[in-house]
Backbone as CSV, one residue per row, in Angstrom:
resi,resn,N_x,N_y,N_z,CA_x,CA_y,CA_z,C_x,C_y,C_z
1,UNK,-15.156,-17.728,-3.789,-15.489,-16.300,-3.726,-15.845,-15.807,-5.117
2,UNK,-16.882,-15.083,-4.916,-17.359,-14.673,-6.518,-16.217,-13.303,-6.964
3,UNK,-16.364,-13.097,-8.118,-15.480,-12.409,-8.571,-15.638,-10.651,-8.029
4,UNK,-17.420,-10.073,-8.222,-17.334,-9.211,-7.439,-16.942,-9.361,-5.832
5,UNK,-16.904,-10.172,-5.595,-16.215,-10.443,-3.640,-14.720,-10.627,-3.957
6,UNK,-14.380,-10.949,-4.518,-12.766,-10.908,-4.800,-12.781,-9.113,-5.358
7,UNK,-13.446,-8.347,-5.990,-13.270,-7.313,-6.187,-13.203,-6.291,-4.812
8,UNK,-14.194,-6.687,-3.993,-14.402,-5.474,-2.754,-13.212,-6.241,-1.736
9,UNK,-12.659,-7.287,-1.774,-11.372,-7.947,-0.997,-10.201,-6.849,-1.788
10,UNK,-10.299,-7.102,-3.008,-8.984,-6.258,-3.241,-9.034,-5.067,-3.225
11,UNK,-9.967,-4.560,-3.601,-9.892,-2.661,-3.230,-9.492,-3.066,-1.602
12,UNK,-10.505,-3.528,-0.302,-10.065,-3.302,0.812,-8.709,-3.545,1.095
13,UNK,-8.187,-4.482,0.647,-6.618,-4.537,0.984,-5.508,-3.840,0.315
14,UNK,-6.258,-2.605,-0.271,-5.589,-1.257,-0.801,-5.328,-0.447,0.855
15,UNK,-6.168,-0.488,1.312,-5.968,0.718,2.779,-5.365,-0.780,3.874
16,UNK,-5.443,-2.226,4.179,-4.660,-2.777,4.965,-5.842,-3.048,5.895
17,UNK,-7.047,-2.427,5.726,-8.516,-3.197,6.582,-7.761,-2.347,7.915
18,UNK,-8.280,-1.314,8.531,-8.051,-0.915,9.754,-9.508,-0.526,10.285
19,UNK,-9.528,0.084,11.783,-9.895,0.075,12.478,-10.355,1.149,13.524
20,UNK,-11.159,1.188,14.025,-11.462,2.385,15.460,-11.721,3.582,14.762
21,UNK,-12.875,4.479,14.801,-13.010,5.453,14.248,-13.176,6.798,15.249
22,UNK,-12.422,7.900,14.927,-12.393,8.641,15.886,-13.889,9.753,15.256
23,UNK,-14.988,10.525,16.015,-15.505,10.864,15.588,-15.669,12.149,14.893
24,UNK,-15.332,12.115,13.291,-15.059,13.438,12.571,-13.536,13.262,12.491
25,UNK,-12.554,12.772,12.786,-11.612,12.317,12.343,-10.601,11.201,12.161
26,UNK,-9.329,10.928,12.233,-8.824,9.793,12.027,-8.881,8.742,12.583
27,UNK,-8.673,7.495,11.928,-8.617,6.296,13.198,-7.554,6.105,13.047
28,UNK,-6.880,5.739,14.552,-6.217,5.202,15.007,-5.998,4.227,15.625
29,UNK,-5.447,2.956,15.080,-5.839,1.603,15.653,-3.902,1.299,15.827
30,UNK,-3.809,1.710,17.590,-2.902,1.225,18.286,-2.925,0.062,18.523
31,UNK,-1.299,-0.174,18.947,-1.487,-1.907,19.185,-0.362,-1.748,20.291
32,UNK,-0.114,-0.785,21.034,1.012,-1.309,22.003,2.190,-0.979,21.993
33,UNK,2.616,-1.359,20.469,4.300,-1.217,19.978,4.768,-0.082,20.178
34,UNK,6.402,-0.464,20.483,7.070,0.704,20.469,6.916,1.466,19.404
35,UNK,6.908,2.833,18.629,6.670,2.958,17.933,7.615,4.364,17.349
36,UNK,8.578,4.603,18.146,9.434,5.007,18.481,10.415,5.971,16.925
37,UNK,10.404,4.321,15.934,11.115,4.039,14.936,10.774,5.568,13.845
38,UNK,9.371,5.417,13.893,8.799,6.307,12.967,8.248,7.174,13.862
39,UNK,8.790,8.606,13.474,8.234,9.712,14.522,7.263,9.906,13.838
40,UNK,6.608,11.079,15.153,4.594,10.916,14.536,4.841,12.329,13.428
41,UNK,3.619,12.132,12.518,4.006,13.181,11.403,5.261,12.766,10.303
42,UNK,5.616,11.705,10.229,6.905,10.982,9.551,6.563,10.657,7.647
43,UNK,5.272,10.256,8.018,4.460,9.653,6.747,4.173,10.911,6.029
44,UNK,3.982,11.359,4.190,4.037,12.417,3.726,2.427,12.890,3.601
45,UNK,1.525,11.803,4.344,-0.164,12.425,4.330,-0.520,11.845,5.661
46,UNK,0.491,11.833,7.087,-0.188,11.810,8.011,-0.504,12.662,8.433
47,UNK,0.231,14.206,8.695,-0.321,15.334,9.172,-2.013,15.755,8.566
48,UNK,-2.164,15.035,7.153,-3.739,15.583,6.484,-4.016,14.405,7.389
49,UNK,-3.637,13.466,7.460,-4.754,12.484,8.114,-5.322,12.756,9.701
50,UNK,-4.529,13.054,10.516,-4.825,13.256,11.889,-5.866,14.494,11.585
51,UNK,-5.497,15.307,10.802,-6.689,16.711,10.866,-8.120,16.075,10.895
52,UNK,-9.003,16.771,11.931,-10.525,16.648,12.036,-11.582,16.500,10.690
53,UNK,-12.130,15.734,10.384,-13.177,15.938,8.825,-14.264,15.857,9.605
54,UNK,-15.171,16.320,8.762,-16.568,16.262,9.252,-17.493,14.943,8.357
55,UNK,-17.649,14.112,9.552,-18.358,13.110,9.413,-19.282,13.428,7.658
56,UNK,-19.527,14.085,7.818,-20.846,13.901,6.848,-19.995,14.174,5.498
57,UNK,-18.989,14.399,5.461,-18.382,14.251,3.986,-18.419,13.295,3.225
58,UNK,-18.146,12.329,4.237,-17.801,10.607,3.459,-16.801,10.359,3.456
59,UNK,-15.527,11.438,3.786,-14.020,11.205,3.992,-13.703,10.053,5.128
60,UNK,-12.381,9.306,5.027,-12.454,8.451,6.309,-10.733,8.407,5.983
61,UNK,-10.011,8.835,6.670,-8.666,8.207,7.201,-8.722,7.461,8.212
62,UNK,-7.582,6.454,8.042,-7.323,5.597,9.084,-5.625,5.687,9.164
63,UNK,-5.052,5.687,10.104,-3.426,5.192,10.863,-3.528,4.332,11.309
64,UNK,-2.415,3.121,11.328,-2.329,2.049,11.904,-0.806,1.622,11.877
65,UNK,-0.326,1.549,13.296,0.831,1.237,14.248,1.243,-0.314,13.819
66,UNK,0.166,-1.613,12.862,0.165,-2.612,13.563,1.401,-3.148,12.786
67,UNK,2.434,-4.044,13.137,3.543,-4.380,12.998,2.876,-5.291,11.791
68,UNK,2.208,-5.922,12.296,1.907,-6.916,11.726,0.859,-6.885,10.196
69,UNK,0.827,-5.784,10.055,-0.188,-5.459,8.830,0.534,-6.324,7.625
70,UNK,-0.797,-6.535,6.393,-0.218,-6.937,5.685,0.233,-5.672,4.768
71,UNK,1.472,-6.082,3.453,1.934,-4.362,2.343,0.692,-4.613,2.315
72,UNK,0.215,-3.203,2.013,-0.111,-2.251,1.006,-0.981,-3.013,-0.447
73,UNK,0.212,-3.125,-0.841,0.007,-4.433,-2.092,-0.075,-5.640,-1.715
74,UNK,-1.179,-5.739,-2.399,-1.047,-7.457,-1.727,-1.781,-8.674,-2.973
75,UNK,-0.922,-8.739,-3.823,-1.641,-9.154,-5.192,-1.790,-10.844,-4.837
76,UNK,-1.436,-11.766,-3.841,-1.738,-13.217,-3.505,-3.431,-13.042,-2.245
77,UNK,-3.655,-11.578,-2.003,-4.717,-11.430,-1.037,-4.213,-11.793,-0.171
78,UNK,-2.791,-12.306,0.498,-2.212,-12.868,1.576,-2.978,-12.039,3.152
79,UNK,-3.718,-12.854,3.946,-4.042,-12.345,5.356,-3.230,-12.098,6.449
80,UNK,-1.873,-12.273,5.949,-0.951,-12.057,7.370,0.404,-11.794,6.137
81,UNK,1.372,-10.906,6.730,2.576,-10.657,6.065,3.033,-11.816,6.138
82,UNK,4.194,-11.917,5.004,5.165,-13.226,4.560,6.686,-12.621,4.915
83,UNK,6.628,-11.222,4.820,8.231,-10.784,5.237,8.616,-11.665,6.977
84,UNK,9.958,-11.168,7.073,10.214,-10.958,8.641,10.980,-10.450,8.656
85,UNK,11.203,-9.946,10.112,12.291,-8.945,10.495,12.263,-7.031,10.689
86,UNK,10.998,-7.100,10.717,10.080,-5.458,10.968,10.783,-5.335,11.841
87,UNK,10.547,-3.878,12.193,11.375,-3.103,13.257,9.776,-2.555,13.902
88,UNK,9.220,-1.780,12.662,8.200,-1.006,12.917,7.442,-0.651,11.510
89,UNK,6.103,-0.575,11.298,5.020,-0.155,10.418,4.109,0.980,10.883
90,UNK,4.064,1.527,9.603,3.316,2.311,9.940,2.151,2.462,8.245
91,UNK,1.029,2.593,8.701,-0.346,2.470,7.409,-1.118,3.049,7.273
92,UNK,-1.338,4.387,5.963,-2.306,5.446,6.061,-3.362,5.699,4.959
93,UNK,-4.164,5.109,5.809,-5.709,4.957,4.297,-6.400,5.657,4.476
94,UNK,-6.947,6.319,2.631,-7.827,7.341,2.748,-9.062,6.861,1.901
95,UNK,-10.045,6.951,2.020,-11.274,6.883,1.417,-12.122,7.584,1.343
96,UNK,-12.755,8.096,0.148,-14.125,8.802,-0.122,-14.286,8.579,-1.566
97,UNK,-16.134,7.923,-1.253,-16.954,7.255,-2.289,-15.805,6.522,-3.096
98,UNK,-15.555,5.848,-4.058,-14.988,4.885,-4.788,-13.340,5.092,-4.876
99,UNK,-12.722,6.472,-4.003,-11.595,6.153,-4.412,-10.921,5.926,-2.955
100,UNK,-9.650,5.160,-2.946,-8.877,4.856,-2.507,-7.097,4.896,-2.568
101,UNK,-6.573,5.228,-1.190,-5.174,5.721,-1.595,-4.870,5.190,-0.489
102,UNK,-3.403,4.599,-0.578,-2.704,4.038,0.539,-0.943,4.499,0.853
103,UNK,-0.847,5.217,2.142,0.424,5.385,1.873,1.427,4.166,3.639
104,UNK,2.275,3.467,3.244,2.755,2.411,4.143,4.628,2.313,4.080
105,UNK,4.922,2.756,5.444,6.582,2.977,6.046,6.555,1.561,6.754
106,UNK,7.157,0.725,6.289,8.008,-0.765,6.776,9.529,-0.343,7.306
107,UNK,9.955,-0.577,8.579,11.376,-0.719,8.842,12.056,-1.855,9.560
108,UNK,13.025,-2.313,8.543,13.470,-3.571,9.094,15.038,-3.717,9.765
109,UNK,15.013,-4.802,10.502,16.565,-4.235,11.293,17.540,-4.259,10.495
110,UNK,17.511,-4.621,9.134,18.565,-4.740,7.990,18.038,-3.869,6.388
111,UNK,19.293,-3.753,5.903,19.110,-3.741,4.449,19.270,-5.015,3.935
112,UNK,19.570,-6.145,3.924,19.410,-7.452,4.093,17.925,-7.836,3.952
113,UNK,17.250,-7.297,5.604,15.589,-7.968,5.668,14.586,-7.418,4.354
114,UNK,14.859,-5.785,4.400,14.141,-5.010,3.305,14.396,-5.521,2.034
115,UNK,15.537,-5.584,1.659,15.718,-6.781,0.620,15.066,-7.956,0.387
116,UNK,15.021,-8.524,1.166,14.597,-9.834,1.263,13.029,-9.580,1.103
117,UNK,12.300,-8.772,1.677,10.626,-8.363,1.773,10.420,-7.929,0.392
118,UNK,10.899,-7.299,-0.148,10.767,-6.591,-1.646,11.333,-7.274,-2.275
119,UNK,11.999,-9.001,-2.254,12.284,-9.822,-3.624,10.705,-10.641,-3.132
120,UNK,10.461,-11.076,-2.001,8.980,-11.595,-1.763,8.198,-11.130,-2.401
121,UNK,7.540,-9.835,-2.204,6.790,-9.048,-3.268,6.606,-9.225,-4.303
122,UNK,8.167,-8.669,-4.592,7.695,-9.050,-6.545,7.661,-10.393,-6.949
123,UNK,7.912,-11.499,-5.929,7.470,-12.577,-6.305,6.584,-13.169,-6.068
124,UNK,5.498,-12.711,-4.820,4.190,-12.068,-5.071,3.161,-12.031,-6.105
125,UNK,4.002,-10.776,-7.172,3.429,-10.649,-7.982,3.610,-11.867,-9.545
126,UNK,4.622,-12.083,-9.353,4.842,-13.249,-10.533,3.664,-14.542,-10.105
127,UNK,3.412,-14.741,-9.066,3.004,-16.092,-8.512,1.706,-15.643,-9.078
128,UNK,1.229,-14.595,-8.903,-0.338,-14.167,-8.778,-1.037,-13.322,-9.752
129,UNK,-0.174,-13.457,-10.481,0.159,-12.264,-11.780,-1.103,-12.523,-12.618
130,UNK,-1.893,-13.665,-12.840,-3.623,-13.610,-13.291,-4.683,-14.921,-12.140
131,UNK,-5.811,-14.193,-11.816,-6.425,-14.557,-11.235,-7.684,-15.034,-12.290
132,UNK,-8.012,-16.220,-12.919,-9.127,-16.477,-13.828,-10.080,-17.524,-12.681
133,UNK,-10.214,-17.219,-11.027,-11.274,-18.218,-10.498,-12.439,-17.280,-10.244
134,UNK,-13.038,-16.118,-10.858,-14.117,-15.585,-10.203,-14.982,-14.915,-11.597
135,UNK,-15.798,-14.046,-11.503,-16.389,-13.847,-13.066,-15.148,-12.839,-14.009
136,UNK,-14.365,-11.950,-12.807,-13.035,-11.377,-13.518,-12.184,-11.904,-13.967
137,UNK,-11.245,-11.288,-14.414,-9.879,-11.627,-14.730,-9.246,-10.553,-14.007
138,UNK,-8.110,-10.660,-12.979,-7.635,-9.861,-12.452,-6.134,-10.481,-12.692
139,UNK,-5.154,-9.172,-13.244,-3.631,-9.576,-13.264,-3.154,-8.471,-13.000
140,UNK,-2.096,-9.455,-12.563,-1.204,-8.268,-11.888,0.487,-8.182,-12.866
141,UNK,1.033,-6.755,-12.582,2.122,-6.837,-13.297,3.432,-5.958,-12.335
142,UNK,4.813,-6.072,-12.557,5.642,-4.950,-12.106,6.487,-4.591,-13.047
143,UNK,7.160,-3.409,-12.903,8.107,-3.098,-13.508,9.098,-2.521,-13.039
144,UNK,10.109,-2.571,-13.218,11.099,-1.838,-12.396,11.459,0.098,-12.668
145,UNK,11.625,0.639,-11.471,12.080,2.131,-12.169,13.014,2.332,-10.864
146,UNK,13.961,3.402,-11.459,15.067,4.140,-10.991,14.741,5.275,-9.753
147,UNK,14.217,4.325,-8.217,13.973,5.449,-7.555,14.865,5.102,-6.348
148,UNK,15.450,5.593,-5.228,16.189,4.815,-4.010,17.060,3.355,-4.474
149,UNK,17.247,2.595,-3.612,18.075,1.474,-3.674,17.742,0.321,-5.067
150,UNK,16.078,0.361,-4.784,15.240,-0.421,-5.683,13.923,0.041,-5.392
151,UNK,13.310,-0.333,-6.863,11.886,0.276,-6.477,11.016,0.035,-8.235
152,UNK,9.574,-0.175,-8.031,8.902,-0.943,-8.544,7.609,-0.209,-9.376
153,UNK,7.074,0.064,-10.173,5.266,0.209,-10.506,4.901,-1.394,-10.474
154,UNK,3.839,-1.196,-9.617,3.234,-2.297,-9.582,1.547,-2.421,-9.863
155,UNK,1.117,-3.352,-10.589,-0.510,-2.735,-10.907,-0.843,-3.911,-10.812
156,UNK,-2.369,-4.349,-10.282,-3.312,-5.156,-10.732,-4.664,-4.174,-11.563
157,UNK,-5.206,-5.167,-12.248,-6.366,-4.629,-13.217,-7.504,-5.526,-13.411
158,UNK,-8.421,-5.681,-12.861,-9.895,-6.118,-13.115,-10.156,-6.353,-14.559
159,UNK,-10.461,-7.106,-15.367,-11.272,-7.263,-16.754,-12.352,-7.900,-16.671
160,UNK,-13.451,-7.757,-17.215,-14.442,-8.984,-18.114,-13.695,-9.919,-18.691
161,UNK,-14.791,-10.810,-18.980,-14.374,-12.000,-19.761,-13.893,-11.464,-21.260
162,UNK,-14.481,-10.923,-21.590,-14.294,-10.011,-22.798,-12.752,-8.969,-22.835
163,UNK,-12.113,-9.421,-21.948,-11.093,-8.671,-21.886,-10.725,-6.788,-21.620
164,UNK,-12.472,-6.655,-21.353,-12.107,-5.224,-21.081,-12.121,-5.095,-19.787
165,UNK,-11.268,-3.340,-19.561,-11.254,-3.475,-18.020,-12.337,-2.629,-17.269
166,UNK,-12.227,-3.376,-16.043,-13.687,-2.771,-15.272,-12.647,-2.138,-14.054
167,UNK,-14.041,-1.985,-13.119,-13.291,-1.551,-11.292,-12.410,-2.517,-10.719
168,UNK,-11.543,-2.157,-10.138,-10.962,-3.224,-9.246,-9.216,-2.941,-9.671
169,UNK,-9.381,-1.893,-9.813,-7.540,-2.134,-10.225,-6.599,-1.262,-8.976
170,UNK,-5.206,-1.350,-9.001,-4.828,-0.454,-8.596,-3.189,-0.568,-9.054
171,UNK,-2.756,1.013,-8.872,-1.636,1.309,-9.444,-0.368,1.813,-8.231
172,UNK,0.224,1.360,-7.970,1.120,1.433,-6.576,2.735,1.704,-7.013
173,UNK,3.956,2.144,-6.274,4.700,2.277,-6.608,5.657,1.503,-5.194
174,UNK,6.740,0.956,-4.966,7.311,0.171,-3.746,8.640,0.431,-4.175
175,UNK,9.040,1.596,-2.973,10.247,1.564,-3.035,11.096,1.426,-1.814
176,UNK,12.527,0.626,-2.064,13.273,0.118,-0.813,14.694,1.225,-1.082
177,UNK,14.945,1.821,0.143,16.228,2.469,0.728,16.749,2.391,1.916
178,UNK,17.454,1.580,1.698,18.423,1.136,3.231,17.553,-0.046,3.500
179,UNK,17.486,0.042,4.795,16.360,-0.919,6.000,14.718,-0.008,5.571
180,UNK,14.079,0.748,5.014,12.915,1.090,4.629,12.331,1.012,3.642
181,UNK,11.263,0.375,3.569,10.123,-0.123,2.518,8.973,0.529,2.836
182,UNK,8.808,1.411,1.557,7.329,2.405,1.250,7.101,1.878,-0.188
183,UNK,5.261,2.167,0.500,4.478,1.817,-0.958,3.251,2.786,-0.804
184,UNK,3.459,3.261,-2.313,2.402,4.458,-2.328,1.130,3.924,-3.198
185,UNK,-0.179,3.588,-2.621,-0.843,2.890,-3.970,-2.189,3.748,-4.701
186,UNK,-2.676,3.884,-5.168,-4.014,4.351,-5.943,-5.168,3.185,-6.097
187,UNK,-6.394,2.700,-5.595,-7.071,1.896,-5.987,-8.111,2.483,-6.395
188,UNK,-9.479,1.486,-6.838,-10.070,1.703,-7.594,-10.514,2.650,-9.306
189,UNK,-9.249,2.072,-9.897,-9.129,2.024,-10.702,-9.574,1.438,-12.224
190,UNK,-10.243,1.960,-13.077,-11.207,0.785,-13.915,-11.020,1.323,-15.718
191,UNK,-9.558,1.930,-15.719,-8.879,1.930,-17.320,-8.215,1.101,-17.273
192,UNK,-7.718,0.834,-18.500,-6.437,0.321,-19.113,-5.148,0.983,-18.316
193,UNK,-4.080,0.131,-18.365,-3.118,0.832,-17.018,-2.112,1.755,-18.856
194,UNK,-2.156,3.012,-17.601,-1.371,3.817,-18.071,0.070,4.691,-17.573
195,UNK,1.303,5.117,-18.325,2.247,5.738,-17.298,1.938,6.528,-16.229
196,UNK,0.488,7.388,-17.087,0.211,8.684,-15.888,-0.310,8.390,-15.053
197,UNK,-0.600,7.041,-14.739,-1.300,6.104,-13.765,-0.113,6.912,-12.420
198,UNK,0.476,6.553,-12.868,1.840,6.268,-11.596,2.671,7.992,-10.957
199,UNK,1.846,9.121,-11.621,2.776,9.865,-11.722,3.068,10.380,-10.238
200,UNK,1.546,10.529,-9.315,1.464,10.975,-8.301,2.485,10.202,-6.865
201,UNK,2.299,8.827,-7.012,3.372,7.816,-6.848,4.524,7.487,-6.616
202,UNK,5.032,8.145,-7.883,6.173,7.951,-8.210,7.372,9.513,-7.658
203,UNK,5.896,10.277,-7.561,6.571,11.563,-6.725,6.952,11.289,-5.279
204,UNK,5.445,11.024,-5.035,6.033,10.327,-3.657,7.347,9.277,-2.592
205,UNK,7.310,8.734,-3.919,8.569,7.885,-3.611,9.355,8.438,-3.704
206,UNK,9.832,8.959,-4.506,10.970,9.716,-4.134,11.170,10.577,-3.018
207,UNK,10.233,11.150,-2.935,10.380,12.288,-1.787,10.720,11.444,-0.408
208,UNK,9.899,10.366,0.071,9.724,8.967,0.829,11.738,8.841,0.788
209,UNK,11.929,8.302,-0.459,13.272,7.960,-0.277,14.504,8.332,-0.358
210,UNK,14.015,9.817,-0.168,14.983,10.930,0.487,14.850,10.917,1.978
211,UNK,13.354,10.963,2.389,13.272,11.285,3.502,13.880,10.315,4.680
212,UNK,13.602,9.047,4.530,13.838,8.012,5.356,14.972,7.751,6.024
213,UNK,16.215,8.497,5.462,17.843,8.708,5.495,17.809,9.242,6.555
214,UNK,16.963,10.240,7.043,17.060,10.954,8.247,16.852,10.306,9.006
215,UNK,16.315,9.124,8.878,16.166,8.430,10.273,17.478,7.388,10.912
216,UNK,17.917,7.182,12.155,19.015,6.723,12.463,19.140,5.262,11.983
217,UNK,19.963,4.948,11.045,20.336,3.358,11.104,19.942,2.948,9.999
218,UNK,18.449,3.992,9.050,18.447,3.357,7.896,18.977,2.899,6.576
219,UNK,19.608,4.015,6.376,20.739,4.176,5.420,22.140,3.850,5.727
């Protein structure tokens, strides 16, 4: 894969590649599942997402039910999740012209499983942490911060050979409380990674890992 095709792979697996377009507003790509876990309106930009847009903006949300999605983040490009033990997912991508935002609720029948999915991750990211097979250089990094149980900034970044950075980055935040795993991400990204990268993020998560308590069994 050339390096710009490894570039439009990783922006797409910022939103999780979904599906079905409703016309002038969201898609919704059901799959069946109970879905029970996560009430509707649960996610902190699904209520903007279900609202009607008008086609001709260029706006595009998508929702997606599918258990089986891959995170959010996905710095190995992995095509199928590596966790186990979901309860229920839920995946909300927004797009217009070059930018991209992803917000994704994982619930697993344990604080145990969620654990276990978020040491995968960040090892994930260690495994995959520079990509030198395409004309980029793409690496990835995490760091740890003080939000819920555990919780992460996580970035990949596009360079030239020359070491500067181009398109292709993104700046995400993954945080675990109880049995729930949210990741808030930002793509297309093409600075040098910065704190204020994360700020919008990092709000979110928190708010995310307050909220999730309300639900029965997670906490």
């Amino acid at each position: 894969m050339t390096g710009m095709g490894r570039t439009a792979m990783r922006l797409a697996v910022a939103g999780a590649t979904l599906a079905t377009t409703f016309a002038g507003g969201a898609a919704l790509a059901e799959t069946g599942q109970a879905t029970g876990q996560i009430p509707k309106n649960f996610l902190l930009y699904e209520s903007e997402a279900r609202k009607p847009v008008n086609p001709s903006s260029g706006e595009k949300w998508t929702i997606s039910n599918k258990l089986g999605a891959t995170l959010a983040f996905n710095p190995c490009l992995l095509n199928r999740p590596s966790d186990s033990g979901r309860v229920s997912t839920r995946t909300i991508d927004y797009q217009f012209s070059e930018v991209h935002r992803a917000e994704q609720l994982v619930l697993y029948r344990s604080a145990g499983a969620a654990r276990s999915a978020m040491a995968d991750l960040l090892a994930q990211v260690n495994r995959c942490k520079t990509d030198r097979s395409g004309s980029l250089v793409f690496k990835a990094s995490a760091q740890a911060v003080g939000i819920g149980d555990q919780a992460a900034r996580l970035t990949i970044q596009a360079y030239d050979k020359k070491g500067r950075p181009t398109v292709g980055g993104q700046r995400a935040v993954v945080v675990r409380k109880g049995s729930a795993l949210a990741i808030y991400l930002h793509g297309a990204e093409y600075h040098s990674v910065k704190s204020d990268h994360f700020s919008e993020q990092l709000g979110d998560a928190r708010r995310m890992a307050g909220k999730v308590c309300s639900l029965p069994g997670v906490c």
